[in-house]
C-alpha positions in Angstrom: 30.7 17.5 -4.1 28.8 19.5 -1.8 24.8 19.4 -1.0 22.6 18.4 -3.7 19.0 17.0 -4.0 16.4 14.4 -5.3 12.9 15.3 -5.5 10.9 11.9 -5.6 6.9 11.9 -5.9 4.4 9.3 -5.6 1.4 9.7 -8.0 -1.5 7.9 -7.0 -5.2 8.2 -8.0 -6.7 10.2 -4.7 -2.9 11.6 -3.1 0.5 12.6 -3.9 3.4 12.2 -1.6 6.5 14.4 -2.4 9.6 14.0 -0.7 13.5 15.9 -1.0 16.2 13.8 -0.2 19.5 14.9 1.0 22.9 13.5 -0.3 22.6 11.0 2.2 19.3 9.1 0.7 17.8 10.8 3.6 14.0 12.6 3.7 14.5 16.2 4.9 11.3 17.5 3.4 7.9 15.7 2.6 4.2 16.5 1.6 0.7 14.8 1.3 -1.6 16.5 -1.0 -5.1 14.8 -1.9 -5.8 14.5 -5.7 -8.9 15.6 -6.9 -9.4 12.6 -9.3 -12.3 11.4 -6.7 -10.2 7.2 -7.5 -9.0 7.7 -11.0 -6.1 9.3 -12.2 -6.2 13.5 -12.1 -6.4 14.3 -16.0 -3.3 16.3 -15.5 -0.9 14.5 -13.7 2.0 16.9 -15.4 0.3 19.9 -13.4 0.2 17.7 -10.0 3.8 17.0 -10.3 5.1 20.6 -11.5 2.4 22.1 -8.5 4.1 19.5 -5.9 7.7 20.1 -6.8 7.3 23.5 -7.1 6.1 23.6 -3.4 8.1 22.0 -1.9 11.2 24.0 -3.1 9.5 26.9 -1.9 8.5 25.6 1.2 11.8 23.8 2.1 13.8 27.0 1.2 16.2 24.7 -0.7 18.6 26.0 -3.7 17.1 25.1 -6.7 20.4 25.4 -8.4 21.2 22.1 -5.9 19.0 20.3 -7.6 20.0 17.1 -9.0 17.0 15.1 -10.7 13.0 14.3 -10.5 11.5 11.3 -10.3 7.5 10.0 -10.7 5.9 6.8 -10.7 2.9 6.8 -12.9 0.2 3.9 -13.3 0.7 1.7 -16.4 2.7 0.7 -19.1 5.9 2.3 -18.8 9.3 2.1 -20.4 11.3 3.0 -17.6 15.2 3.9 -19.4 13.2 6.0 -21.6 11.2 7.8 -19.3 7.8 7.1 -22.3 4.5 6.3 -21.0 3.6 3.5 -23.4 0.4 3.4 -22.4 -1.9 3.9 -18.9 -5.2 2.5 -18.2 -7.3 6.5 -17.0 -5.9 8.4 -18.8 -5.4 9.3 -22.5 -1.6 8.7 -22.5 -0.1 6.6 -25.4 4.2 6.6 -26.1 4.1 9.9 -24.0 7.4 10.8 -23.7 7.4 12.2 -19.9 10.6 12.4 -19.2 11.5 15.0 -22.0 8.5 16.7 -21.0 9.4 17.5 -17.3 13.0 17.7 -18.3 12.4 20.7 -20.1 9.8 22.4 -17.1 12.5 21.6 -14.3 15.9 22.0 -15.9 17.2 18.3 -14.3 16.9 14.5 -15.2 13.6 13.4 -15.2 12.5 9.9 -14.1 9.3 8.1 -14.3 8.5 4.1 -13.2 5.6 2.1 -13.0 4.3 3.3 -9.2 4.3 -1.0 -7.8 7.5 -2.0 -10.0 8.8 1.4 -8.1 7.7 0.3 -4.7 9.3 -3.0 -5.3 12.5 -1.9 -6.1 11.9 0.7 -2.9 12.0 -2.2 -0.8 14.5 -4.1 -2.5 17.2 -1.7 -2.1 15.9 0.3 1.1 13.7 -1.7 3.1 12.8 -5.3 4.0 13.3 -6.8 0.5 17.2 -5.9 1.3 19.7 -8.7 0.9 17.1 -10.9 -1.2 17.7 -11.7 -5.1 14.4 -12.9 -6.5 11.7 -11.3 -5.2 7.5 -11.2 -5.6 6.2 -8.4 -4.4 1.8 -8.1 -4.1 1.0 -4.2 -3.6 -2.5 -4.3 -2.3 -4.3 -0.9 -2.5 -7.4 0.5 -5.0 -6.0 -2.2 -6.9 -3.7 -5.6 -7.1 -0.2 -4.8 -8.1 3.0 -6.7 -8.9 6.9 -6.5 -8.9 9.3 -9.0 -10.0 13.0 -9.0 -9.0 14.4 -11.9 -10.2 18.3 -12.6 -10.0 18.8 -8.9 -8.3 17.4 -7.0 -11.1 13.8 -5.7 -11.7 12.2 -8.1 -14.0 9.8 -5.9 -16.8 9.5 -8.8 -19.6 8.6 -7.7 -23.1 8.0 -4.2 -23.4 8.0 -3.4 -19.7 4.8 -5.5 -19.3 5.6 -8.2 -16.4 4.5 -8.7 -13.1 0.5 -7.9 -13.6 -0.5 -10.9 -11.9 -3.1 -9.2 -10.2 -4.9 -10.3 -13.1 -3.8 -14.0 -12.9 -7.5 -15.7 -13.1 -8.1 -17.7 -9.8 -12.0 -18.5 -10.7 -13.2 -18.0 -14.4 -17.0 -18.0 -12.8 -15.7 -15.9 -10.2 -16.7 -11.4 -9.9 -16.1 -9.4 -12.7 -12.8 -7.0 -12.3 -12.1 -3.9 -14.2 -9.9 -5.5 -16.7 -13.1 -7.1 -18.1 -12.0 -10.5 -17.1 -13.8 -12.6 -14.1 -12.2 -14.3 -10.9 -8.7 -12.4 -10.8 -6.9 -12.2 -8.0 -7.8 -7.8 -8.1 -11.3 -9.0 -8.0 -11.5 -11.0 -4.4 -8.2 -9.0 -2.8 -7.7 -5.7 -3.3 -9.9 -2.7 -1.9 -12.1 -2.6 -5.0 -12.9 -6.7 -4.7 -13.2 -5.9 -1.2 -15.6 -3.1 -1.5 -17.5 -5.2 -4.0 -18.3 -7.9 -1.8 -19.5 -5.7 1.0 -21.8 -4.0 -1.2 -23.1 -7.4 -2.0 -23.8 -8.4 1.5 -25.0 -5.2 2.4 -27.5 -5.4 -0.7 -29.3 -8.4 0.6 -30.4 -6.6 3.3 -26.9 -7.8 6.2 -25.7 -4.8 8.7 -22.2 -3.7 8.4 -20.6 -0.6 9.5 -18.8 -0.5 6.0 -22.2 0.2 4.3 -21.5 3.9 3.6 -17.7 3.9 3.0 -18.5 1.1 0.3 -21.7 3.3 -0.9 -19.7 5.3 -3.8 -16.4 3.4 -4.6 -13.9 1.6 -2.3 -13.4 2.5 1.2 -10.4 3.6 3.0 -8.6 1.5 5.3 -8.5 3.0 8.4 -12.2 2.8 8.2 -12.1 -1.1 7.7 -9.4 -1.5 10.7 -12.3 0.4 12.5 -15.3 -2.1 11.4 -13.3 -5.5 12.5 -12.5 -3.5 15.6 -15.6 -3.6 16.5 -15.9 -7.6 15.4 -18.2 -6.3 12.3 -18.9 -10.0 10.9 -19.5 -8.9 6.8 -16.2 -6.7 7.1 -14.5 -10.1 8.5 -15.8 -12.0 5.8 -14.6 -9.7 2.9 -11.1 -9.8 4.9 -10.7 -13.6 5.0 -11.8 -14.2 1.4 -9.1 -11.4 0.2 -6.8 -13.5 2.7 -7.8 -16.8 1.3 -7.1 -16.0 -2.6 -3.7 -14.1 -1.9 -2.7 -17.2 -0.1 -4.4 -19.1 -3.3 -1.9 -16.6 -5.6 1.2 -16.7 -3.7 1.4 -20.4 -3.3 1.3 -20.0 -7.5 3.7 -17.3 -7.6 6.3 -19.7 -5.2 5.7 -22.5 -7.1 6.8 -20.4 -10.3 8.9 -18.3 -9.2 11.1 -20.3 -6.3 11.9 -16.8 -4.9 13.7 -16.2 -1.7 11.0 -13.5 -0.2 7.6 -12.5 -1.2 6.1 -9.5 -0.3 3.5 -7.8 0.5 3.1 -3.8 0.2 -0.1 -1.0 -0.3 -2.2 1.1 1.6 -4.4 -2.1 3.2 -1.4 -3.3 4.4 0.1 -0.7 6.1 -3.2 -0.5 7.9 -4.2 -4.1 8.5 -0.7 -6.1 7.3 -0.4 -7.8 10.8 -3.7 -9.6 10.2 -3.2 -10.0 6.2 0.2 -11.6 6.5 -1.1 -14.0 9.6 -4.1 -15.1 7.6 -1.9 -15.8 4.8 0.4 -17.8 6.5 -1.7 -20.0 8.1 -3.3 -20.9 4.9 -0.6 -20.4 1.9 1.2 -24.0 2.8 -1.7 -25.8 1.2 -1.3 -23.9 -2.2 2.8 -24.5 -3.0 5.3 -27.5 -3.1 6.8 -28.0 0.5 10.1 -28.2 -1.0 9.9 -25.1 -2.4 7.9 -23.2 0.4 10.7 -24.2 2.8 13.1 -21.7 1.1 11.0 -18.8 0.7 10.4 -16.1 3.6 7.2 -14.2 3.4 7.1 -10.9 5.5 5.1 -6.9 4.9 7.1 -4.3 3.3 8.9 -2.2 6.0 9.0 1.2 4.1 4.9 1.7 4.3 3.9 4.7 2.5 7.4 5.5 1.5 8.2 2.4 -0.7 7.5 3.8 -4.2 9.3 7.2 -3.1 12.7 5.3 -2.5 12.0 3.0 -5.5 11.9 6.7 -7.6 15.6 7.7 -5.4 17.0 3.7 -6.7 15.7 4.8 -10.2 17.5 8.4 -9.7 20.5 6.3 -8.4 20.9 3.7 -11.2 20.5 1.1 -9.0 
């Protein structure tokens, strides 16, 4: 068959990791370019992807004749045997039909997935959700996302909407999230809830290291690892209450789902998922059945920032 390639990119709102693999699913090329969306999606995310492939063909030197298909993730609504972006949340996008789009810029199949269904099924065939069948996978970054593999097979529900229960509602009094809605699980757990908090504590006059990072938007995790290095108490605090309600939403997701692993992905994890997952685990018993929890492992994803880029390869793959 000789050498060919897969070009498989990762989307997100502030970077965009590109990566060639060889025949033998293996990474021989990769690159990290910031975004300039400054958090939301970049208004051209076609131009970010054609720049980025592009690149990377030069810079690898690879034949572009050996090429055998792209694949994106993209935030949203997506039907993924299409390759149509029903609809995403920043950007003007509504039955887009992507794939037919790019097909025609690069000449190859074209593939595009919802980035945390992606990084789900990453892990499922690639990484440390290997071997499992049903799977719940929490991918905590900017935001709170889901992935659902139930009985070995992604699990999209009606019109490729499942799995957002980063949005399940944990405290109806509780903060406001983006989706308009109050007390979801996004709101307390992910970098934005996070940040949120801070702000709060910061606001009524408490010291914290994380004032500035938090000033204009969320902050980035190194810089948190930093702060509860240094035994910063407010940074502790917005940790162990994004702890608590993840434990409070996977002891849900167990009880409904009875899977055999759940998961836990996203840039705060691959910077802090020691202490996430310990925090979780020494709380998440009280929030399930113990004849359910006793059949369930709970571990980080092992792929880190590659898990949506191998999810794009599975995709590519058929798998």
């Amino acid at each position: 068959m000789g050498e060919s390639y897969n070009i498989c990119l990762d989307v997100g709102g502030t970077k965009v990791l590109g990566a060639i693999f060889n025949e033998k699913d293996k990474i021989i090329y990769r690159l990290k370019k910031r975004s300039k969306s400054g958090g939301s999606e970049s208004a051209d995310v076609e131009k970010v992807i054609i720049d980025v492939v592009e690149e990377m063909i030069k810079e690898s030197g690879i034949d572009r004749n050996k090429l055998n298909a792209v694949a994106s993730c993209a935030p949203g609504v997506i039907d993924q045997d299409k390759g149509i972006v029903l609809f995403t949340p920043n950007l003007p996008w509504r039955d887009y039909d992507m794939a037919a789009s790019m097909r025609k810029q690069f000449g190859v199949p074209f593939y595009v997935g919802n980035d945390v269904n992606l990084g789900v099924l990453g892990e499922y065939h690639f990484g440390a959700a290997k071997g499992y069948k049903n799977i719940v996978g929490f991918f905590v970054g900017t935001g709170m996302g889901g992935g659902l593999v139930l009985d070995g097979k992604l699990f999209t529900g009606n019109q490729f909407k499942a799995a957002e229960y980063g949005h399940m509602i944990l405290d109806p009094e509780g903060p406001l999230c983006n989706c308009g809605q109050r007390g979801c699980l996004e709101a307390f757990s992910s970098k934005q809830g996070m940040s949120s908090y801070i702000r709060v504590q910061v606001a009524r006059g408490r010291e914290s290291l994380m004032a500035e990072a938090v000033q204009d938007g969320t902050f980035r995790s190194k810089k948190l690892a930093k702060a509860l290095e240094a035994g910063d108490k407010v940074a502790e605090e917005a940790v162990d209450r994004a702890c608590h309600w993840l434990a409070v939403a996977t002891g849900n997701m167990i009880n409904t789902i009875s899977p055999d692993l759940v998961i836990y992905g996203g840039g705060v994890i691959e910077a802090l998922g020691d202490l996430f997952l310990g925090k979780i685990l020494a709380e998440v018993d009280r929030y399930c059945m113990p004849q359910i929890r006793s059949t369930v492992d709970i571990k980080n994803a092992s792929l880190g920032d590659d898990s949506i880029l191998y999810g794009a390869l599975a995709m590519i793959k058929g798998l």
